[in-house]
PyMOL Python script that loads the backbone (N, CA, C, O; Angstrom):
from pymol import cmd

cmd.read_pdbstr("""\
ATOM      1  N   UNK A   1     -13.474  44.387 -34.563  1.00  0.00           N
ATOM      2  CA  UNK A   1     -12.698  43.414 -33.828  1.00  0.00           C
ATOM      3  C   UNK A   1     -11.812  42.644 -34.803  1.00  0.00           C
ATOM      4  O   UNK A   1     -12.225  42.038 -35.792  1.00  0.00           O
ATOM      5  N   UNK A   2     -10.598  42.736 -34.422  1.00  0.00           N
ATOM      6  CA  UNK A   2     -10.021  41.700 -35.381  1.00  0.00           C
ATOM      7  C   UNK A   2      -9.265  40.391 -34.943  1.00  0.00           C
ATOM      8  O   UNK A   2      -9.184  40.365 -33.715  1.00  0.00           O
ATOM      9  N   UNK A   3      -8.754  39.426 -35.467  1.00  0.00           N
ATOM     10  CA  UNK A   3      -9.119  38.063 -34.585  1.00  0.00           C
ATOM     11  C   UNK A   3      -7.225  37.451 -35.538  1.00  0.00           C
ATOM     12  O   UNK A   3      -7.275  37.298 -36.758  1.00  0.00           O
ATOM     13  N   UNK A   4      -5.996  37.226 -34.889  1.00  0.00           N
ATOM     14  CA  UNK A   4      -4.961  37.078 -35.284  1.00  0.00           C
ATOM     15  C   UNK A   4      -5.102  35.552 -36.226  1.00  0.00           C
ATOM     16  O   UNK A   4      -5.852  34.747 -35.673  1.00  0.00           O
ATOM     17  N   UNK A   5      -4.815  35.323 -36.845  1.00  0.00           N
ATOM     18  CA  UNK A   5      -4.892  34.617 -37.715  1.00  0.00           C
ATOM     19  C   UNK A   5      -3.440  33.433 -37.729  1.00  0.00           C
ATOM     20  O   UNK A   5      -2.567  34.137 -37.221  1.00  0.00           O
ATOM     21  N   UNK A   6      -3.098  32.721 -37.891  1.00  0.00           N
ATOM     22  CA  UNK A   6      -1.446  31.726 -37.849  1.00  0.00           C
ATOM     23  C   UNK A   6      -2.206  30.912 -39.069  1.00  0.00           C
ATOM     24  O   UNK A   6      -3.327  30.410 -39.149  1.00  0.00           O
ATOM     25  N   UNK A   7      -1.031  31.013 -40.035  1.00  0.00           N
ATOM     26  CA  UNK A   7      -0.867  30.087 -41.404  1.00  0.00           C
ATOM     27  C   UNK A   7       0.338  29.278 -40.729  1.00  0.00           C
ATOM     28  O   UNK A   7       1.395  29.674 -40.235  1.00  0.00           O
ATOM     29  N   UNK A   8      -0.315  27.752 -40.919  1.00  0.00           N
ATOM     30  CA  UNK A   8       0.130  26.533 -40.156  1.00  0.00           C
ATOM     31  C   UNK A   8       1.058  26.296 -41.738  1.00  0.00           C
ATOM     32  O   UNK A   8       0.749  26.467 -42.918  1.00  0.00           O
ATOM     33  N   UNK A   9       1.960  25.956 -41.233  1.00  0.00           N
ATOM     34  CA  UNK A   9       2.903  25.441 -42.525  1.00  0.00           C
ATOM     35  C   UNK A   9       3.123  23.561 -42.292  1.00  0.00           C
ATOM     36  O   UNK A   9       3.537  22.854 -41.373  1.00  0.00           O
ATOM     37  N   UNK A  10       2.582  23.314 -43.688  1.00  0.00           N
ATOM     38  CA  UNK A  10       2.626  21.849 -43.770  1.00  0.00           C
ATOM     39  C   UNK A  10       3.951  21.174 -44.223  1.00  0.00           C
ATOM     40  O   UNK A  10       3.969  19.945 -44.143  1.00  0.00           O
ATOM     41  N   UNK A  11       4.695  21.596 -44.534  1.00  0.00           N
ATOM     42  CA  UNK A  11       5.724  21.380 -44.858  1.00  0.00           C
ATOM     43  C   UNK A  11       7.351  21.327 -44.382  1.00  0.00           C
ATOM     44  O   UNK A  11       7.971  22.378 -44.550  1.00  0.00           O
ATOM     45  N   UNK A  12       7.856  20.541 -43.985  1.00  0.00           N
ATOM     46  CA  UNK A  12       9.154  20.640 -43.407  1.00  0.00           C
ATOM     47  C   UNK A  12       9.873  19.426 -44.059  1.00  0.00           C
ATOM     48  O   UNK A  12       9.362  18.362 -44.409  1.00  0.00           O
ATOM     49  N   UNK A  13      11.452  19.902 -44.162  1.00  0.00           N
ATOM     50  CA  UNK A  13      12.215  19.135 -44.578  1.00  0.00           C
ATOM     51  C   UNK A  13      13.139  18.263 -43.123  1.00  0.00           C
ATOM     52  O   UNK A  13      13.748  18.806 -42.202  1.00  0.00           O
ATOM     53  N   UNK A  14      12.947  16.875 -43.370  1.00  0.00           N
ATOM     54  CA  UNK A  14      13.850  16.115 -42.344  1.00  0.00           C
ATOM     55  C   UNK A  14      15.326  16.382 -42.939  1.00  0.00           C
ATOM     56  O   UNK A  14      15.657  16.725 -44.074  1.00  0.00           O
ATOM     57  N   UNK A  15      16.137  16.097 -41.743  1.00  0.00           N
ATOM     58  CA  UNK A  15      17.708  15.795 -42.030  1.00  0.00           C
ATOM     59  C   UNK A  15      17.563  14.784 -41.021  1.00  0.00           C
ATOM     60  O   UNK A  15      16.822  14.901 -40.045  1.00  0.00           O
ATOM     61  N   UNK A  16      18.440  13.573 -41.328  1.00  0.00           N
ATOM     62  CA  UNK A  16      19.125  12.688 -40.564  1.00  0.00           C
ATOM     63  C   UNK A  16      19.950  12.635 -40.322  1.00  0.00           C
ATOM     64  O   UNK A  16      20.894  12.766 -41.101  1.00  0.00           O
ATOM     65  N   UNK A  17      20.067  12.362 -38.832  1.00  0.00           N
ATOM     66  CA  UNK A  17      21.138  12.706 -37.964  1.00  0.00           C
ATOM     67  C   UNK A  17      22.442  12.031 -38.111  1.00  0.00           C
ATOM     68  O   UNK A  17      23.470  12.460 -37.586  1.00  0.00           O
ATOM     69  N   UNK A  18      22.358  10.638 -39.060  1.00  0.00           N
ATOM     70  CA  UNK A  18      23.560  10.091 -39.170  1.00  0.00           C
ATOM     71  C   UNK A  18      24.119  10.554 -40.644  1.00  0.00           C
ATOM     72  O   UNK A  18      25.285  10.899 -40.837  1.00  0.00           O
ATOM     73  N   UNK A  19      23.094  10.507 -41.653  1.00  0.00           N
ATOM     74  CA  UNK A  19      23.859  10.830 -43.011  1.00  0.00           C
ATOM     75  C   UNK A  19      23.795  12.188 -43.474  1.00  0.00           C
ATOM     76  O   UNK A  19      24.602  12.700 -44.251  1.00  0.00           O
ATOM     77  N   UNK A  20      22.523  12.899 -42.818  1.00  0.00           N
ATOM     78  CA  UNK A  20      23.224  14.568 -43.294  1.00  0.00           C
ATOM     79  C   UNK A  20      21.330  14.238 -44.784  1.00  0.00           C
ATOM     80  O   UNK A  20      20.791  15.117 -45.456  1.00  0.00           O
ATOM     81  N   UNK A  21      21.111  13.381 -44.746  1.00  0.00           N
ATOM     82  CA  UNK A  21      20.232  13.297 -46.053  1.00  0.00           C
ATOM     83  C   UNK A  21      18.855  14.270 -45.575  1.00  0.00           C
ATOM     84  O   UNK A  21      18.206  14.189 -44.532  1.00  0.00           O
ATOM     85  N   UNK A  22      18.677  15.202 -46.735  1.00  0.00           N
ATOM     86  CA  UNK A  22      17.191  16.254 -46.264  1.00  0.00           C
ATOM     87  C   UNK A  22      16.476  15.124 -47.413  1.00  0.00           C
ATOM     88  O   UNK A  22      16.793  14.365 -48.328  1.00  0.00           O
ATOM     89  N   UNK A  23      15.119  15.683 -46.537  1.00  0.00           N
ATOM     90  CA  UNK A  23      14.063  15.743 -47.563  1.00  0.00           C
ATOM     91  C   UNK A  23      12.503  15.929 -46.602  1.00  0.00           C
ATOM     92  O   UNK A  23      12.079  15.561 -45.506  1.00  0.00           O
ATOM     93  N   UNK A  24      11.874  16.953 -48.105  1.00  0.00           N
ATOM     94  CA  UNK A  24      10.412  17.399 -47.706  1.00  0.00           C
ATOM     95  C   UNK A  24       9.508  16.246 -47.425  1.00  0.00           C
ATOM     96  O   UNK A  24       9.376  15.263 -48.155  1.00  0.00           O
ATOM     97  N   UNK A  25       8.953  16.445 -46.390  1.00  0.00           N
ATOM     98  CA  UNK A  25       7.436  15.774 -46.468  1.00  0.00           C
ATOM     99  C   UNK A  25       6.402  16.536 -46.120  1.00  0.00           C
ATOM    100  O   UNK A  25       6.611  17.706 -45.801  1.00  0.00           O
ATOM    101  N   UNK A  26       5.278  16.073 -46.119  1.00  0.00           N
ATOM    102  CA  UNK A  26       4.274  17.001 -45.701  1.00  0.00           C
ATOM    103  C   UNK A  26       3.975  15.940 -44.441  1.00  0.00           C
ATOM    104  O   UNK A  26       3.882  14.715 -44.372  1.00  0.00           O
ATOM    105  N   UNK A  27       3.861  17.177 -43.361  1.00  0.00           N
ATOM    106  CA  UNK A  27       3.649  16.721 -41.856  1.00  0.00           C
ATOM    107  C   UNK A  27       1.809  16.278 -41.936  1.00  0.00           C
ATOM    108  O   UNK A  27       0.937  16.713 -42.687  1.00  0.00           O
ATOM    109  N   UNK A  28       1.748  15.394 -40.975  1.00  0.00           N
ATOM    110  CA  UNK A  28      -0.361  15.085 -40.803  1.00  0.00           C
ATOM    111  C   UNK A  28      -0.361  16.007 -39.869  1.00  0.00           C
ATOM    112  O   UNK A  28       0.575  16.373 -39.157  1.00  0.00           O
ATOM    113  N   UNK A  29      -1.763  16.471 -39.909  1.00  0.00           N
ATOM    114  CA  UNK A  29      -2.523  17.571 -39.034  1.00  0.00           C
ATOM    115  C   UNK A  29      -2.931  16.745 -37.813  1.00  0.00           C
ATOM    116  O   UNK A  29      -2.702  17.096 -36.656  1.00  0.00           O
ATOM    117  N   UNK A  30      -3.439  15.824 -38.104  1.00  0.00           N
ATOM    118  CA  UNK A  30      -4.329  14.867 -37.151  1.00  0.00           C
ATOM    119  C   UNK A  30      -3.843  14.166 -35.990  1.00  0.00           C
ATOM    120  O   UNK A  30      -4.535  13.866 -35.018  1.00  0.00           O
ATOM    121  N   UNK A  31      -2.602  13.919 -36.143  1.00  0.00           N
ATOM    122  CA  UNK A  31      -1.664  12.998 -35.153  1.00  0.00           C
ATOM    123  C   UNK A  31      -0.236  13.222 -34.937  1.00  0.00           C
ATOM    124  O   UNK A  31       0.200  13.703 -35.983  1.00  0.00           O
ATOM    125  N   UNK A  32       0.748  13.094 -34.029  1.00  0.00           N
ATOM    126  CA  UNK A  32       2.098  13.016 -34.840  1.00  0.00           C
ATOM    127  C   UNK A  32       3.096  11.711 -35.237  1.00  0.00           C
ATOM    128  O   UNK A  32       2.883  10.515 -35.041  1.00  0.00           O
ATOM    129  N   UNK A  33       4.023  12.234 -35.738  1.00  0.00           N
ATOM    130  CA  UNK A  33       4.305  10.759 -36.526  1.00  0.00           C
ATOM    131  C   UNK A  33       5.746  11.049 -35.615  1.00  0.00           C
ATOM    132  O   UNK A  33       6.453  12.052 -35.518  1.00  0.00           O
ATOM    133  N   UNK A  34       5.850   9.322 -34.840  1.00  0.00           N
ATOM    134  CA  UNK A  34       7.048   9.341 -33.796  1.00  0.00           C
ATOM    135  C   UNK A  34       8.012   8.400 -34.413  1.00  0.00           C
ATOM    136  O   UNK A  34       8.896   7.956 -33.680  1.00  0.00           O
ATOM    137  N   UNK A  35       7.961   7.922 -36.024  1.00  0.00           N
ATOM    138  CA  UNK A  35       8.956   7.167 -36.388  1.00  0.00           C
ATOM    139  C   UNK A  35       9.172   7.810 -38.328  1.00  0.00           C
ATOM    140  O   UNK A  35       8.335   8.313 -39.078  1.00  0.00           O
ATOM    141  N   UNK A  36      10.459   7.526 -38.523  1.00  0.00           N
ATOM    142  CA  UNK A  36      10.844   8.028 -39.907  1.00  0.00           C
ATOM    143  C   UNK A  36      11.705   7.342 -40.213  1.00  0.00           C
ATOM    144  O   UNK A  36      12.704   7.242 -39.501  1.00  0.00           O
ATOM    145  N   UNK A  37      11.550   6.591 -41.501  1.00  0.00           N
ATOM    146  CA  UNK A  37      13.003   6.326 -42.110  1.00  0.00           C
ATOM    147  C   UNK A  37      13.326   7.260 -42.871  1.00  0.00           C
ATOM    148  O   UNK A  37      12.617   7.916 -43.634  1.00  0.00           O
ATOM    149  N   UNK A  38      14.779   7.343 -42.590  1.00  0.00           N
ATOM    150  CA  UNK A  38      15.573   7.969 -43.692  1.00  0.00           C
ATOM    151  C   UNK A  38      15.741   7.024 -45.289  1.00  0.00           C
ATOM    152  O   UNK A  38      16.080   5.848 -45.426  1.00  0.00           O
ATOM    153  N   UNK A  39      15.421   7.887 -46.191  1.00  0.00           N
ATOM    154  CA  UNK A  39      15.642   7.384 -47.585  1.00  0.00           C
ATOM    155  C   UNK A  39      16.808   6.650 -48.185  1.00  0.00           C
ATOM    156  O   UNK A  39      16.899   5.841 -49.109  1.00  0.00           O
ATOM    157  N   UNK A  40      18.055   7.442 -46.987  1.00  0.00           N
ATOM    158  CA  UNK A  40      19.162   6.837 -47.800  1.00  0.00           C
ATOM    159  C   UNK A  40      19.776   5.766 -46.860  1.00  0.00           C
ATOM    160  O   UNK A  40      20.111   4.715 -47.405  1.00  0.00           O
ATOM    161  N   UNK A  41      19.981   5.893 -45.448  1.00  0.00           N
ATOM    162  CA  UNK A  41      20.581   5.148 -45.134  1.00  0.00           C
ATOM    163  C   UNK A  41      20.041   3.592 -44.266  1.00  0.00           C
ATOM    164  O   UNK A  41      20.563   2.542 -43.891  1.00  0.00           O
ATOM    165  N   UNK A  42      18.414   4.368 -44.250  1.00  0.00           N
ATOM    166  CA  UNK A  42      17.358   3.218 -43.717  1.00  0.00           C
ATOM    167  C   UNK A  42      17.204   3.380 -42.051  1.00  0.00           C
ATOM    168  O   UNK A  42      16.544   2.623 -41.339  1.00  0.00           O
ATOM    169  N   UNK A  43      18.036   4.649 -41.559  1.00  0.00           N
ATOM    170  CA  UNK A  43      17.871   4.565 -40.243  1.00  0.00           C
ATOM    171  C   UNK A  43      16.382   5.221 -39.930  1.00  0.00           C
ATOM    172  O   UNK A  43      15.748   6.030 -40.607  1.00  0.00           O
ATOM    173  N   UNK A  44      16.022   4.550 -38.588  1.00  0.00           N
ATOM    174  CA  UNK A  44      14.935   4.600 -38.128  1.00  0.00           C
ATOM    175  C   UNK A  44      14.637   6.275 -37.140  1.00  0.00           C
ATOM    176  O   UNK A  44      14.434   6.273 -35.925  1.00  0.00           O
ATOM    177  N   UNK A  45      14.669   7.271 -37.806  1.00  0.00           N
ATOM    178  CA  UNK A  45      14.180   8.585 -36.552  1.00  0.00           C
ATOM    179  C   UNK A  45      13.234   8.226 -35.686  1.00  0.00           C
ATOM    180  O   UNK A  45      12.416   7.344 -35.945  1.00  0.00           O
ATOM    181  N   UNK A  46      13.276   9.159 -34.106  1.00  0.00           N
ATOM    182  CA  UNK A  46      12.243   8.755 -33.096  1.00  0.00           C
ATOM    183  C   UNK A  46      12.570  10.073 -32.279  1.00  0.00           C
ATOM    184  O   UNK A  46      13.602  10.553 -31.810  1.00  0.00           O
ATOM    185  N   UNK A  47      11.432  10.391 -32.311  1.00  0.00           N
ATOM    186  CA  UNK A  47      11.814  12.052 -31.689  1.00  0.00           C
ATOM    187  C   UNK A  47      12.781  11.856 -30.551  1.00  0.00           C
ATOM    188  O   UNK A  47      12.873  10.849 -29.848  1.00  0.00           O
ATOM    189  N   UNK A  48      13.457  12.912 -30.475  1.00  0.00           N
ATOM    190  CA  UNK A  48      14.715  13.364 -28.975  1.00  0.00           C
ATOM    191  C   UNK A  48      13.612  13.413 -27.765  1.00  0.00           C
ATOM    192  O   UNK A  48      12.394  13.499 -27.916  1.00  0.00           O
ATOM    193  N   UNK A  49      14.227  13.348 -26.706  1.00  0.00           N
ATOM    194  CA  UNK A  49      13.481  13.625 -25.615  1.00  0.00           C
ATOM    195  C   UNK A  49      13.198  14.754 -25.087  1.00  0.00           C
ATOM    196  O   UNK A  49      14.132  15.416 -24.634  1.00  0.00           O
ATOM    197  N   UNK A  50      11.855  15.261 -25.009  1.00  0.00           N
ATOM    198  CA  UNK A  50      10.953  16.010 -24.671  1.00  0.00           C
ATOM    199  C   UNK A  50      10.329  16.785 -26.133  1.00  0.00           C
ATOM    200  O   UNK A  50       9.728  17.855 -26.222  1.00  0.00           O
ATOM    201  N   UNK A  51      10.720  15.804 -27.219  1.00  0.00           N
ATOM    202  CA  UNK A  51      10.014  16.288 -28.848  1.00  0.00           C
ATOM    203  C   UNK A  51       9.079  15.519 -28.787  1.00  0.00           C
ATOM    204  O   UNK A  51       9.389  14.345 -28.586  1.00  0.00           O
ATOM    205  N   UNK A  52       7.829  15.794 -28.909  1.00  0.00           N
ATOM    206  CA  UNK A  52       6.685  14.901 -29.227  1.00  0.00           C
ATOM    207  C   UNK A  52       6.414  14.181 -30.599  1.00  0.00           C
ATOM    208  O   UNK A  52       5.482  13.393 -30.759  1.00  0.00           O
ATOM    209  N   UNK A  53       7.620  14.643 -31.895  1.00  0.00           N
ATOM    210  CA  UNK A  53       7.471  14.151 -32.978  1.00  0.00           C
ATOM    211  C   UNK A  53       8.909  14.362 -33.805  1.00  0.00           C
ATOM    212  O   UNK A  53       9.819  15.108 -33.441  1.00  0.00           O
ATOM    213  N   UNK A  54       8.897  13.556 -34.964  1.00  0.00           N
ATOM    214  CA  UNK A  54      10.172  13.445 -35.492  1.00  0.00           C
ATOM    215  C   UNK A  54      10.422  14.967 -36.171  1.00  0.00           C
ATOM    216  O   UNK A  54      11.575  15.350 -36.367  1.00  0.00           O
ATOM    217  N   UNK A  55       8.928  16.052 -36.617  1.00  0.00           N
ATOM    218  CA  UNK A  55       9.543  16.770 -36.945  1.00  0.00           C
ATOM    219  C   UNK A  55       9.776  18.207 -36.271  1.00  0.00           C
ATOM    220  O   UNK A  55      10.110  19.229 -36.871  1.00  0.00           O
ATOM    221  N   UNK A  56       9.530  18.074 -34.902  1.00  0.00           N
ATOM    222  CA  UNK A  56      10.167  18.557 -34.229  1.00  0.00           C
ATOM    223  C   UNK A  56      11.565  18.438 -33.359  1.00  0.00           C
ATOM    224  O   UNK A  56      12.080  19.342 -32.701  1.00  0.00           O
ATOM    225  N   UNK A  57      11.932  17.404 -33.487  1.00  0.00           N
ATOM    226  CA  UNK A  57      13.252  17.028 -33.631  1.00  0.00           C
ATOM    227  C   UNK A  57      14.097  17.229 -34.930  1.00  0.00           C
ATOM    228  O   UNK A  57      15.134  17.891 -34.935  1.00  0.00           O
ATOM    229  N   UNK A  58      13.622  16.663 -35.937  1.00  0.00           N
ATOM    230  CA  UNK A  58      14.460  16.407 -36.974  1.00  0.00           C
ATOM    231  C   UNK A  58      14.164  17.435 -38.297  1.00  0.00           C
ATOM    232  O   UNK A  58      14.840  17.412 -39.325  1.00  0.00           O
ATOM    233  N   UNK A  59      12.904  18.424 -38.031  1.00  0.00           N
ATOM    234  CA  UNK A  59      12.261  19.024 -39.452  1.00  0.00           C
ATOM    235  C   UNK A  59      13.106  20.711 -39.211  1.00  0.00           C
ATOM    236  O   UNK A  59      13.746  21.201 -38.281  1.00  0.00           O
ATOM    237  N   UNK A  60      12.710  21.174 -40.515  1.00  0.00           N
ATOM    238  CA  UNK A  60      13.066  22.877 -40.354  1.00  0.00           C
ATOM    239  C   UNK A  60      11.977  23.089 -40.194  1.00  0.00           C
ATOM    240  O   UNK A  60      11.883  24.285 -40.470  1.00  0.00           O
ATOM    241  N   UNK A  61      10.718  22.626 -39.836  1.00  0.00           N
ATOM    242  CA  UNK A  61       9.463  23.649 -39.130  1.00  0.00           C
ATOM    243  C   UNK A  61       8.710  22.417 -38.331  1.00  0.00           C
ATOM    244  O   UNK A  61       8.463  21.283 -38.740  1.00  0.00           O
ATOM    245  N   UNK A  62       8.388  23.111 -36.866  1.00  0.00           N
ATOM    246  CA  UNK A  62       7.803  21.783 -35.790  1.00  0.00           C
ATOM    247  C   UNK A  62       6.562  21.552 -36.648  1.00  0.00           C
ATOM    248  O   UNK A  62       6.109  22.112 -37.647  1.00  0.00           O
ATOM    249  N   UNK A  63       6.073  20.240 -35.689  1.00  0.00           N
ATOM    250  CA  UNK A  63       4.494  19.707 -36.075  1.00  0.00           C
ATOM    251  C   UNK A  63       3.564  21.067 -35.994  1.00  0.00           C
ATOM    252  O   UNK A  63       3.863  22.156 -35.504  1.00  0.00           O
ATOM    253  N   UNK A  64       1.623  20.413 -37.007  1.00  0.00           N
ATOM    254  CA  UNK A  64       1.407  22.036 -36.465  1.00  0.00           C
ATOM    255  C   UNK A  64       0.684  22.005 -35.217  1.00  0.00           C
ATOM    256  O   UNK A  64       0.845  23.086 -34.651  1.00  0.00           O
ATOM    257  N   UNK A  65       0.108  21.385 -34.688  1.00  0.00           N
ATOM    258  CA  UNK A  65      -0.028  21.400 -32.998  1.00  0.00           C
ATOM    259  C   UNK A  65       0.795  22.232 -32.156  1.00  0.00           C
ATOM    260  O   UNK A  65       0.319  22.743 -31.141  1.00  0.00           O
ATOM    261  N   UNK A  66       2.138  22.427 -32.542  1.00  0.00           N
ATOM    262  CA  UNK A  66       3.069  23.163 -31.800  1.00  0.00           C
ATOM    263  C   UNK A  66       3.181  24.613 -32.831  1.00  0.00           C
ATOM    264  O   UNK A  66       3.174  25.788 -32.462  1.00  0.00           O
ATOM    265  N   UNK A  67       3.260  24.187 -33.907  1.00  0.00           N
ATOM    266  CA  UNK A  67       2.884  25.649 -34.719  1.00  0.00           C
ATOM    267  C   UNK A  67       1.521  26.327 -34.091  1.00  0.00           C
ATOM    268  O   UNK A  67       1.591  27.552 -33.982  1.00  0.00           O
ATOM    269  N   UNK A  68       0.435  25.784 -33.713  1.00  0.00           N
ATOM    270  CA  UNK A  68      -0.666  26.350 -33.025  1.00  0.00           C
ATOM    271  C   UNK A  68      -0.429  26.884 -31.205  1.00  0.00           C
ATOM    272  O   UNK A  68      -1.248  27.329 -30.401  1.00  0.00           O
ATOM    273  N   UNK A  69       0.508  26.700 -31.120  1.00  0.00           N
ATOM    274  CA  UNK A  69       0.772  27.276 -29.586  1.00  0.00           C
ATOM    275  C   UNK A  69       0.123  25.617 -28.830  1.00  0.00           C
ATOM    276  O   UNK A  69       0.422  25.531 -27.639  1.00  0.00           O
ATOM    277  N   UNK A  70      -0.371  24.862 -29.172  1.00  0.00           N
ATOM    278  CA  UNK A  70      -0.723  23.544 -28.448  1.00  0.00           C
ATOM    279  C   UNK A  70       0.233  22.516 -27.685  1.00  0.00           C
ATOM    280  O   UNK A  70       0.081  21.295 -27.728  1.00  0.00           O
ATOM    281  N   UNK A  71       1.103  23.089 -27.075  1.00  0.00           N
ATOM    282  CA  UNK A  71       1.974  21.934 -26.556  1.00  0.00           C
ATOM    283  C   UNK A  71       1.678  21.583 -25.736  1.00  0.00           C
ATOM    284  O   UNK A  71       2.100  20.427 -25.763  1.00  0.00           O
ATOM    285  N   UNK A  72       1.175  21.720 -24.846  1.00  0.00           N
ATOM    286  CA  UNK A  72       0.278  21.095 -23.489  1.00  0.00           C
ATOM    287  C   UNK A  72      -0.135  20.203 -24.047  1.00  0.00           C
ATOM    288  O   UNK A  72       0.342  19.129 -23.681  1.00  0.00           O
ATOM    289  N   UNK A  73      -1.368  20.136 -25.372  1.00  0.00           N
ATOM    290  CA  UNK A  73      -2.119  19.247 -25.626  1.00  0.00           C
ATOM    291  C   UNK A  73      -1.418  18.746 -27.077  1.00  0.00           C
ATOM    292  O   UNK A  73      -2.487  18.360 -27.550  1.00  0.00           O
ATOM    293  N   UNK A  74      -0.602  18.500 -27.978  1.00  0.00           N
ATOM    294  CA  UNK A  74       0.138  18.365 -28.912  1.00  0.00           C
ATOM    295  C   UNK A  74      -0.789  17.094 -29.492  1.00  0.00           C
ATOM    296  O   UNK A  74      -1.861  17.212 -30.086  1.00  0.00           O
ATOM    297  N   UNK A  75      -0.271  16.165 -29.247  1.00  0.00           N
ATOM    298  CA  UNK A  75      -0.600  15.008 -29.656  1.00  0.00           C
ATOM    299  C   UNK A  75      -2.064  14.407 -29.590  1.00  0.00           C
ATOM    300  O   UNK A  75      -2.453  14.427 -28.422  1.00  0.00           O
ATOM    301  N   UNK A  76      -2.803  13.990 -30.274  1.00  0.00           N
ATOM    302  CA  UNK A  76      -4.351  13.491 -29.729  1.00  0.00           C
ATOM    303  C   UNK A  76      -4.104  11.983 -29.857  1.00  0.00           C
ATOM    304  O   UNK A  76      -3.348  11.334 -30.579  1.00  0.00           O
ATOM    305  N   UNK A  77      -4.968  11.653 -28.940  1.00  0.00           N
ATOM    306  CA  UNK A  77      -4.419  10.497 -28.626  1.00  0.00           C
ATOM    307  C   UNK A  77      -5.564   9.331 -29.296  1.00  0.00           C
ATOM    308  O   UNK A  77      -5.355   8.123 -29.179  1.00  0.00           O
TER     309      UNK A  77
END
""", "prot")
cmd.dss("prot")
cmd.show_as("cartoon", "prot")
cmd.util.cbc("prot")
cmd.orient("prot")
């Protein structure tokens, strides 16, 4: 029997939507995070509507809740 396996990637880089500025963070497993400042210009990210987190709005790879096929249940509350 073999059993499919998903390597959750912790890592995604934000861009902000007003200055264009990337940068890596490492996403939490445990919760998602619905606010970000940007480094350079101090603006405040807040996921788009119907994103449950900033880095599914704003990252090159979603939260991993949604990397796990979990979007029904995404967020723990």
């Amino acid at each position: 029997m073999t059993t499919a396996t998903t390597t959750i990637v912790l890592l995604s880089t934000l861009t902000c939507p007003d200055c264009g500025t990337t940068k890596t963070e490492t996403m939490p497993t445990d919760a998602c995070q619905y606010f970000y400042e940007c480094t350079s210009c101090d603006k405040l990210l807040k996921p788009k509507h119907g994103d449950c987190c900033v880095f599914c709005s704003y990252g090159s790879v979603p939260c991993p809740p949604i990397q796990e096929g979990r979007a029904d249940n995404c967020c723990p509350s």
